[in-house]
C-alpha positions in Angstrom: 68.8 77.7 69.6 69.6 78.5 73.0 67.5 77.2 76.3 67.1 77.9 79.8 69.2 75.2 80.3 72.1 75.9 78.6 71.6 79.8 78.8 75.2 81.1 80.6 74.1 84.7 80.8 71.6 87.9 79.8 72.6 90.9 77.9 71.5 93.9 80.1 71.0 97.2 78.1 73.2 99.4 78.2 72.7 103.1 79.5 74.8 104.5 76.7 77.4 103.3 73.8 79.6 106.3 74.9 82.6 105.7 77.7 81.7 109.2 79.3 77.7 108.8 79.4 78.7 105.4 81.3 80.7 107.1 83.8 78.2 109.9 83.9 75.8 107.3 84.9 77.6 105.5 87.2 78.4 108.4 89.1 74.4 109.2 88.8 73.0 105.6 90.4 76.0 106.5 93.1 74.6 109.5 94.0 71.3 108.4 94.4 71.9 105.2 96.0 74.0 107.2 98.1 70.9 109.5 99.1 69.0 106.1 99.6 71.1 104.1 102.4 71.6 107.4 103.7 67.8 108.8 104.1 66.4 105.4 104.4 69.2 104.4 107.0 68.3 107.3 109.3 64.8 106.9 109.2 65.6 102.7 110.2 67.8 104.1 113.1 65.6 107.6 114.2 62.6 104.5 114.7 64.6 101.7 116.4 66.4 104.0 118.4 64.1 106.9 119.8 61.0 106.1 122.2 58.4 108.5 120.7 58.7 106.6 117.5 57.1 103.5 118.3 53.8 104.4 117.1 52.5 102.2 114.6 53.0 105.0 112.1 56.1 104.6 112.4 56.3 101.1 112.5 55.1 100.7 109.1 57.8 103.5 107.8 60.2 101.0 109.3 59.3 98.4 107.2 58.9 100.7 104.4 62.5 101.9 104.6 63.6 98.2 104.5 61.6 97.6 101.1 63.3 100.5 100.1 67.0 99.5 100.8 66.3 96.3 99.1 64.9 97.9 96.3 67.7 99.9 95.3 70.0 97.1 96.7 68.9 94.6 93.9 68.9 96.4 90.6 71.3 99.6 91.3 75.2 98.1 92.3 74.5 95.5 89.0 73.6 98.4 86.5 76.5 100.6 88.4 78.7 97.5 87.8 78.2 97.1 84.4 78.2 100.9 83.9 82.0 101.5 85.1 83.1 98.6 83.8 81.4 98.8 80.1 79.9 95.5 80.3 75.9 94.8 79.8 76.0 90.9 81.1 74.4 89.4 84.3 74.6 85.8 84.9 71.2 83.4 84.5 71.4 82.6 88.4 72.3 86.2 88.8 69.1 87.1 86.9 66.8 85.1 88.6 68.1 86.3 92.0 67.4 89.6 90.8 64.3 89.2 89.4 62.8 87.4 92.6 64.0 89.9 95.4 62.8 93.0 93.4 59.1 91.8 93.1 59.4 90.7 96.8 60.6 94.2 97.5 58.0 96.3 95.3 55.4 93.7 96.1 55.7 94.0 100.0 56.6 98.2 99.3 52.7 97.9 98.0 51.1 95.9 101.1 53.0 98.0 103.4 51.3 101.1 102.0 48.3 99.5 101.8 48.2 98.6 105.5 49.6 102.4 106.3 46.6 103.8 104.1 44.4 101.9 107.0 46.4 102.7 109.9 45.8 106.5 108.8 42.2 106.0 108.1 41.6 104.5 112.0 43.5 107.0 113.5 40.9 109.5 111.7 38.2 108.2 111.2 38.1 106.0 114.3 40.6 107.6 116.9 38.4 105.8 119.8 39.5 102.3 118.3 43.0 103.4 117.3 44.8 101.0 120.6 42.4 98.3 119.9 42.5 97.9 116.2 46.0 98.8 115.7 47.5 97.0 119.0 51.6 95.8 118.5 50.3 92.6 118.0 47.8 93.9 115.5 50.7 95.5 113.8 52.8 92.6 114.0 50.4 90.6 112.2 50.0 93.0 109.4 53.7 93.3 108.5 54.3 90.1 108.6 51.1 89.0 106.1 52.7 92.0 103.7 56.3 90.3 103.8 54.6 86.9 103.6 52.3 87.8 100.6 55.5 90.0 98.8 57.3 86.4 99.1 54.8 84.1 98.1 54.0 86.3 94.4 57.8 86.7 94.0 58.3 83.1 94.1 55.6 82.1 92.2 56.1 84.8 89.2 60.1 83.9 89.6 59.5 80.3 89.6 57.6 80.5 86.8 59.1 83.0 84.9 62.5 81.3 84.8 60.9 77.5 84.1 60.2 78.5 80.2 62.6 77.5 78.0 64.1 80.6 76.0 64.8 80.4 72.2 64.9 84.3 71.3 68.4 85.0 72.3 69.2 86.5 75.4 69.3 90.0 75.1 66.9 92.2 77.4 65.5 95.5 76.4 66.0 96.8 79.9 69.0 97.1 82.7 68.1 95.0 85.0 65.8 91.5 85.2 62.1 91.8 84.5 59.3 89.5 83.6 58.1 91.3 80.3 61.4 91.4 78.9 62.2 87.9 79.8 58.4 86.6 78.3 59.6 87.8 74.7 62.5 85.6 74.6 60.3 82.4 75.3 59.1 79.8 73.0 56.7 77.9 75.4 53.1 79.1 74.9 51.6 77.2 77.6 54.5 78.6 79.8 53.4 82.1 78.6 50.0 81.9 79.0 50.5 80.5 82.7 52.1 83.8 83.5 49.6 85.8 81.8 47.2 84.0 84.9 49.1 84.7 87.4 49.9 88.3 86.2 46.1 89.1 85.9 45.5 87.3 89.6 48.5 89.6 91.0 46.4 92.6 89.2 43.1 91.9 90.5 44.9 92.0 94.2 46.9 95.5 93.4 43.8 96.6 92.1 41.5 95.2 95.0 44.1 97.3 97.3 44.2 100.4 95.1 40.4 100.9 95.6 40.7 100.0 99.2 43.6 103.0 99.6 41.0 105.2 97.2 38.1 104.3 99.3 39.7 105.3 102.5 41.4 108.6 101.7 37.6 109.8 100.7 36.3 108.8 103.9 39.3 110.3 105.7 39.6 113.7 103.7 35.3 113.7 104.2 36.3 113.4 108.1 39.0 116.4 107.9 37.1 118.6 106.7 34.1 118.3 108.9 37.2 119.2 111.3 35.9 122.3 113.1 39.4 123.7 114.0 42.1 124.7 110.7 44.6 123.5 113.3 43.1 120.4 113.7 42.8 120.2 109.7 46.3 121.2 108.9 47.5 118.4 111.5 45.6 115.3 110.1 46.4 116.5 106.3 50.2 116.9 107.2 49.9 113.0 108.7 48.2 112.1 105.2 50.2 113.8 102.3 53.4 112.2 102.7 51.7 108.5 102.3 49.5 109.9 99.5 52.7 111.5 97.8 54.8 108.4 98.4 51.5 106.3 96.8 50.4 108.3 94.0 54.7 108.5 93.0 54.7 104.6 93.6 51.5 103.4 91.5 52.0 106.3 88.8 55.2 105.0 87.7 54.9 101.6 87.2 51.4 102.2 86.1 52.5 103.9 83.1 55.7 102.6 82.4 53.6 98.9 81.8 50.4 100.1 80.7 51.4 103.1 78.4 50.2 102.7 74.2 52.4 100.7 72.4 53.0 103.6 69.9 55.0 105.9 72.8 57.3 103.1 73.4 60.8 103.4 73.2 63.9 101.7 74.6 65.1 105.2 75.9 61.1 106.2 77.6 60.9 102.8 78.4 64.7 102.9 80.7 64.0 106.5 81.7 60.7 104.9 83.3 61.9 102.4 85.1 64.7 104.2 86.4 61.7 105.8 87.7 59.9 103.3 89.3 62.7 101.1 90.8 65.6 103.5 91.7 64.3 107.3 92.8 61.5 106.2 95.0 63.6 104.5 97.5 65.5 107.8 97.4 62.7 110.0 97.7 60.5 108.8 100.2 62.8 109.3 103.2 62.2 112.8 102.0 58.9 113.0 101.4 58.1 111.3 105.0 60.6 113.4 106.9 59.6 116.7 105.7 55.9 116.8 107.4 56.9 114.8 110.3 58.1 117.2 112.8 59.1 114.3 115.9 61.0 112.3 112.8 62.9 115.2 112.3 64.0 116.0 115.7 64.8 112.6 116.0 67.1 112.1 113.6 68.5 115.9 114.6 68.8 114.6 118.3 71.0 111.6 117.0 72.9 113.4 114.5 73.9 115.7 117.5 74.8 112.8 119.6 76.8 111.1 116.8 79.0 114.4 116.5 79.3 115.0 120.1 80.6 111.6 120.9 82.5 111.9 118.3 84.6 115.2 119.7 
């Protein structure tokens, strides 16, 4: 039987048995990863670049934008790979790699919107304490406990994760690393069980943060609409409803693609989902945050402009 140690490689599943569906998909995960360094690499360069960005706001969307290039950085140009070329393998170390900057990438994606839930909850609900409690080195601090606490559970689930031995083959029901799939090809119980802690310790944080987000968009949609202007409402929902959208898309998706009955699985639901989860919200978000966010856009319009200009 084969073990971690001796294990060469994983089988990745394929997207399709058919030459054409493989291209079709290829050119697919192109397209949106296309969409992704483009959207998410404007936003990175609108923010760096322009003065009226530096709000803490948009400080946080930074960051965001750089979960989101790693995101579809780690598990698209593999699947796109194998895709074109008709193969469905990936390496062990090539696995683990994988496996390790994804969770630090959705895991810190998750902080970071945590901590952008409370920066739009003290902006509203306590605008007189906005400098003092959100201060650049307030901010600072933040962003770097999100990167720090992304790193610290990928490591820990990786480490883990890839110290069971493996006796079940080495064929995963999915196309690219992930911990569930890789759990059904171990033979260590102990091993298995250790991951089951540290999976319901990782839960009990998401879902300590998921009540915090909850908890504050009551309290800041009860502050709107005591609002006595519809100006003045319409301005602090348009600051709200791209995080909220970019949230509920987030936790929805993975929600359900881990937690939905046994009985509606199936390996084609089960890649359509995380196709879902892992490779359009990096693509979508730069859309979803530019489209309310009137000084973004003119930002990026005002460098576009100068990038065509200089160009003539």
């Amino acid at each position: 039987m084969p073990n971690s140690s001796s294990m060469a490689q994983f089988l990745l599943l394929a997207f399709s048995d058919r030459r054409e569906l493989q291209l079709l998909h290829f050119w697919l995960f192109l397209g949106i990863s296309l969409a992704a360094l483009l959207g998410n690499g404007l936003i990175l360069s609108a923010v760096a670049c322009d003065q009226h960005l530096h709000t803490p706001r948009d400080f946080f969307l930074l960051h965001l934008s750089l979960t989101d290039l790693g995101c579809i950085c780690t598990t698209v140009p593999k699947a796109m790979h194998n895709s074109l070329w008709g193969t469905t393998t990936i390496s062990y170390t090539g696995c683990a790699a994988q496996l390790f900057f994804l969770l630090f990438f959705i895991s810190t994606e998750y902080f970071l919107l945590t901590i952008m839930c409370y920066d739009r909850y003290v902006a509203i609900c306590k605008p007189l304490h906005y400098g003092t409690l959100l201060g650049s080195r307030a901010c600072a601090h933040m962003a770097a406990a999100a990167w720090a606490s992304g790193f610290l559970s990928a490591l820990l689930h990786t480490a883990n994760t890839f110290s069971l031995p493996l006796c079940q083959g080495n064929a995963l029901g999915q196309f690219f690393c992930e911990i569930p799939h890789i759990l059904k090809l171990s033979c260590s119980h102990s091993g298995y069980l250790r991951e089951i802690g540290l999976t319901v310790v990782s839960a009990c944080l998401v879902f300590v943060c998921f009540i915090f987000i909850v908890f504050s968009y009551v309290q800041i949609f009860r502050a709107v609409l005591r609002l006595p202007s519809e100006e003045g409402r319409h301005k602090a929902f348009s600051t709200c409803l791209p995080h909220l959208a970019v949230v509920s898309l987030f936790v929805s998706t993975i929600i359900f693609s881990h937690l939905k009955p046994p009985s509606m699985s199936s390996p084609s639901l089960d890649l359509s989902l995380s196709v879902l989860y892992s490779v359009v919200p990096p693509a979508l978000n730069p859309l979803i945050y530019s489209l309310r966010n009137q000084e973004l856009k003119d930002a990026i319009r005002k460098m576009m402009t100068y990038i065509v200009l200089k160009k003539q």
